[in-house]
N, C-alpha and C positions, 0 to 999 in steps of 0.2 A: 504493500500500500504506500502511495508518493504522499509523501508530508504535501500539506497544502500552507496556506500563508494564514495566519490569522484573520478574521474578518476585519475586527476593529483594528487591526495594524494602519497606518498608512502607505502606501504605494510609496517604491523607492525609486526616482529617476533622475540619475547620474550619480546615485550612490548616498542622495538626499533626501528625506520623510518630505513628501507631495502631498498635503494637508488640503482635502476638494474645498475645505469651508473657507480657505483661503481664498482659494479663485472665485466662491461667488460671492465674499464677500470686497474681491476688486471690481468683478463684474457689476454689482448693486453699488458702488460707489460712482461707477460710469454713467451708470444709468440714472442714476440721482445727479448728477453734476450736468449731465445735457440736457434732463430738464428743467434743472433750476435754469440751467443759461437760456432757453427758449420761453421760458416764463419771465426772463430779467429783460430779452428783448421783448416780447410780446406786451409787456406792460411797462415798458419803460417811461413811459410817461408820468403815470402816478407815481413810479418809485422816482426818478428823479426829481420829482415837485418832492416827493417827502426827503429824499437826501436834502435837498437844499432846505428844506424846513427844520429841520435835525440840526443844520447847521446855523442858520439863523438863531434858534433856538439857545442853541449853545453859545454861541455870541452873547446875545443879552441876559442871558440867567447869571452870569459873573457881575454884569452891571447891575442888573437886581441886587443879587444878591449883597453888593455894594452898597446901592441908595436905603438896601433895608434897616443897614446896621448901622447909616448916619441919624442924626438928632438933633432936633433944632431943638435948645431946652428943655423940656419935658416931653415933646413931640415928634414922633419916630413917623418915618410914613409906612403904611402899611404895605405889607407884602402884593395883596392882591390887585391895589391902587399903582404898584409900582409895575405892572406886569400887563395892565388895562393900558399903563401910558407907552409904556413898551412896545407893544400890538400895536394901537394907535400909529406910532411912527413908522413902523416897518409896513403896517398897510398902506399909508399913504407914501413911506420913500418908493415901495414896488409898484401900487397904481401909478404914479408917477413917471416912474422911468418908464414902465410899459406903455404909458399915453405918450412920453417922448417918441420911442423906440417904434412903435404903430405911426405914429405923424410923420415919420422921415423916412416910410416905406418908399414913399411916389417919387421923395427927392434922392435919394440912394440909386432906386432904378432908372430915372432918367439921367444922373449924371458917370455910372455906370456906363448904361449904352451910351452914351456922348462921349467915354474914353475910350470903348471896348475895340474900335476900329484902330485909332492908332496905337494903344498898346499892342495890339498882332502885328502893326506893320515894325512899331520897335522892337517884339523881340525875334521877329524874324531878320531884322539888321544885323539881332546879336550873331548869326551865323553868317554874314555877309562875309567873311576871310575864309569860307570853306566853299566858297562859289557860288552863280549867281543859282544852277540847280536847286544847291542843296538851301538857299533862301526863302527862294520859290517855294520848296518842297516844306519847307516847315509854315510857311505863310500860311498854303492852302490847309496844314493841320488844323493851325491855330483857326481858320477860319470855318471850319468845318466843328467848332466846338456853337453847340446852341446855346449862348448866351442869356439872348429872350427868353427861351423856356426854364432854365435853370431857375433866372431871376423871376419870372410868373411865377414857374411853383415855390420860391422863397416866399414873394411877395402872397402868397396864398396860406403857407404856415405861420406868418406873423401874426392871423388870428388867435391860433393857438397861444399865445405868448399871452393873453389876458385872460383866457382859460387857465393856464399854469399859474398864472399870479393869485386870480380866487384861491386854485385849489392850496396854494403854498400857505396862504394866509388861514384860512382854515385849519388845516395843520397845524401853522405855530400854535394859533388861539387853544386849538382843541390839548398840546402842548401844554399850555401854560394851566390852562384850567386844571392839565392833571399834574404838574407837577408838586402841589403838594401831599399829595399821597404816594410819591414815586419810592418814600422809604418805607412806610408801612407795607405795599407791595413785597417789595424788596424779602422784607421780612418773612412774613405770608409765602412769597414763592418758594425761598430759599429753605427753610424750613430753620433754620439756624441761625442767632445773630452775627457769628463768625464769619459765616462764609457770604452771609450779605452784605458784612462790612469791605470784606475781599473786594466782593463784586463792584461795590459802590466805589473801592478807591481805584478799583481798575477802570470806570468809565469816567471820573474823572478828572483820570491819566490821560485819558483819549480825550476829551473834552480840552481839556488844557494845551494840551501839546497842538489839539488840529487848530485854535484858539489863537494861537503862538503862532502858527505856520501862516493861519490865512491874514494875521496882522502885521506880519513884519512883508510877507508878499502886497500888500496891497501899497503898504506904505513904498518899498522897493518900487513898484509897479507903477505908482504915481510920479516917484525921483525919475523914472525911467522916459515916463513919458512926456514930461513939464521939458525934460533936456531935448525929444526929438522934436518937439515941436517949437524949442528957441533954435534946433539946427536948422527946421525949414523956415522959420520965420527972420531968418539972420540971411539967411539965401533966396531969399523972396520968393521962396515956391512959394505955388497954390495946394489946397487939402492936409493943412499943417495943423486942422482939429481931427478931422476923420484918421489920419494916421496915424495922431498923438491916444486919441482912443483905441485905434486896433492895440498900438503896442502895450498900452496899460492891460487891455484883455488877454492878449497872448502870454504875456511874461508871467501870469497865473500857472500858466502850463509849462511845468520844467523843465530844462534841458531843450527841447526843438522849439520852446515859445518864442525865447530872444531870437533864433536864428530864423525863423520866419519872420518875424517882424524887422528884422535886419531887411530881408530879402525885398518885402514888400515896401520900407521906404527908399529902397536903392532904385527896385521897378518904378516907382510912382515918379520918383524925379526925373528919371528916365523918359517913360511916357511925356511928363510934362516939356520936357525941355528939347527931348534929342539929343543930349550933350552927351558920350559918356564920361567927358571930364567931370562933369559937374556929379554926374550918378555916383562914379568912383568917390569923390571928396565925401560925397553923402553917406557911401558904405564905410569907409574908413571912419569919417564922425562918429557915426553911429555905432560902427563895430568896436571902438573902442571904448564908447557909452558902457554899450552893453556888456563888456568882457571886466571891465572896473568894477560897475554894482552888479554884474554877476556873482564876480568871482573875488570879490573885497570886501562891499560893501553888504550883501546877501549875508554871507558866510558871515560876518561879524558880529550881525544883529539875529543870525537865527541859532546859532552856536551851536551846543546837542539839543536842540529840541526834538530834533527828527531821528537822527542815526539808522538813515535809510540807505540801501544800495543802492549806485547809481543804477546799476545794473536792472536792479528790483524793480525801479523808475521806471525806465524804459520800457519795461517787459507788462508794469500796469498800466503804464499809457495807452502801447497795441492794444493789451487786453478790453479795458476800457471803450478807448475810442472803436473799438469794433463793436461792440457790445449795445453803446451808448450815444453812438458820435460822439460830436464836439462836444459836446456835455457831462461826457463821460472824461473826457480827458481833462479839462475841472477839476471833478471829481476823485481824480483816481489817484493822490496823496493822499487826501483825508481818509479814504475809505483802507488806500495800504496802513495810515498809521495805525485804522482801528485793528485792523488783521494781524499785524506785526504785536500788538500789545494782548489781543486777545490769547493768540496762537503761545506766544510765551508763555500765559499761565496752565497752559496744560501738556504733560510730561510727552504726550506722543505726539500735539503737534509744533513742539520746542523748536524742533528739527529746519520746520519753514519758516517756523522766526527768526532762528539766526542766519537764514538765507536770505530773508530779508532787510537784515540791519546791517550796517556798514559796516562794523567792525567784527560782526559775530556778537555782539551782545545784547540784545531785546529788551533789556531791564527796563523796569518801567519808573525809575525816577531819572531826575534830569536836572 
């Protein structure tokens, strides 16, 4: 009679225990992970209105938390009073900008198409020293791109952008009204006041840090853009607010923001002038704008708050902007710093925290 193998044994292949609960439990982690990502894109809209509400949120709850613990003589202002004025302002800064941002729809797209011609013919110049074919040949690309349509259907989702703002504002409010039961919760879910106190100083770790990040960017982002718009305004170009905005918005988005918005003021003066002497000065201006509060002044004022991989950056941005577009790419430091702090405190998924932090160390003070 042949020995047979035990049932409960595992299968050995290359000389290794082959454990089946292994594989489905990789298999069930795939299949959990592609539909979370078809759920992230299929409802990206509410989830980004709520990212962005999360984050607003967290913005003003430190300033609350501020005007709570000030006191004029015997009179404190109240929490809920501070939290109604709060709302208050962020509804009207967002109705605001999205009544700007809807009103400069018409002037955007007609002064668009009023460049869109000789930007093609300039940068089909740009290959003018590789012949007149290969000029030609990039002209009729550039011309073959549907501008009109692109911009119609832009000009068609900027409805959407007052729909996003209700829904964000809602959010915060609905926010704010529960934030003061967020620790009795806390309690109630966790079952333990140990490990709710964990909880509570791990988000706000995350709180703080993405706090940090998105205030010294804005400020950076602002130096950034005040200097490209005294470079075009010292050069007498034209569109020296539209570009001074692109580059405040792009420099949010690390590593490729500055270098896009590099690119885009060099094309604009470009377009405008014909010069490339004058483009060149402008790239250099600017390229050296940006490489100082990049890489000086960024770095000085953000210190360790983040202790992210460049690497990591990069790799959440794709992620992100594939995900989420432009919005996503925003988004996609705040969202690694929650991941990066979360992932840390728990022992198997340490592993991808310290892949994500710059030095190998995830620790969550700073």
């Amino acid at each position: 009679m042949k020995d047979t193998p035990d049932e409960g044994r595992p299968a050995l292949i290359d000389g290794r225990a082959f454990e089946p609960r292994a594989l489905t439990n990789v298999l069930l982690g795939i299949i959990a992970f592609a539909l979370a990502l078809f759920l992230m894109v299929q409802a990206k809209f509410i989830l980004i209105s709520l990212a962005i509400a999360i984050i607003l949120f967290s913005l003003t709850s430190e300033a609350i938390n501020a005007v709570g613990r000030l006191r004029i003589g015997p009179v404190s202002i109240p929490p809920r009073l501070a939290s109604l004025v709060a709302l208050a302002l962020i509804a009207g800064g967002l109705l605001t900008l999205s009544a700007v941002l809807i009103s400069q729809v018409n002037t955007v797209v007609t002064m668009v198409l009023n460049y869109a011609g000789p930007a093609q013919q300039a940068i089909a110049q740009l290959f003018g020293w590789m012949g007149p074919e290969v000029e030609q040949s990039v002209l009729e690309s550039m011309q073959s791109i549907q501008v009109a349509g692109y911009l119609t259907t832009l000009a068609g989702q900027a409805s959407n952008l007052l729909s996003a703002t209700i829904l964000i504002i809602l959010f915060v409010g609905f926010l704010f009204a529960e934030r003061i039961w967020f620790d009795a919760k806390l309690n109630s879910l966790m079952g333990d006041r140990a490990s709710a106190e964990r909880i509570a100083r791990m988000v706000g770790t995350i709180m703080r840090r993405v706090n940090h990040y998105l205030l010294v960017k804005a400020i950076v982002s602002a130096v950034t853009a005040i200097a490209v718009y005294g470079v075009f305004t010292v050069g007498g170009f034209d569109l020296a607010l539209p570009v001074a905005i692109i580059t405040f918005a792009l420099n949010f988005i690390p590593s490729i923001g500055s270098i896009i918005a590099t690119v885009i003021a060099t094309l604009a003066v470009y377009v405008l002038t014909q010069n490339p002497y004058s483009a060149g000065t402008v790239l250099v201006a600017v390229g050296i704008l940006q490489f100082v509060i990049g890489n000086v002044i960024d770095p000085m004022l953000m210190g360790h708050a983040l202790r992210l991989s460049s690497f990591g950056i990069i790799i959440s941005l794709a992620f992100w902007g594939a995900v989420w577009g432009l919005p996503g790419m925003f988004l996609a430091v705040p969202i690694m710093v929650a991941l990066m702090i979360i992932c840390s405190q728990s022992p198997r998924l340490r592993p991808l925290a310290v892949l994500l932090s710059r030095e190998g160390l995830p620790d969550m003070e700073h």
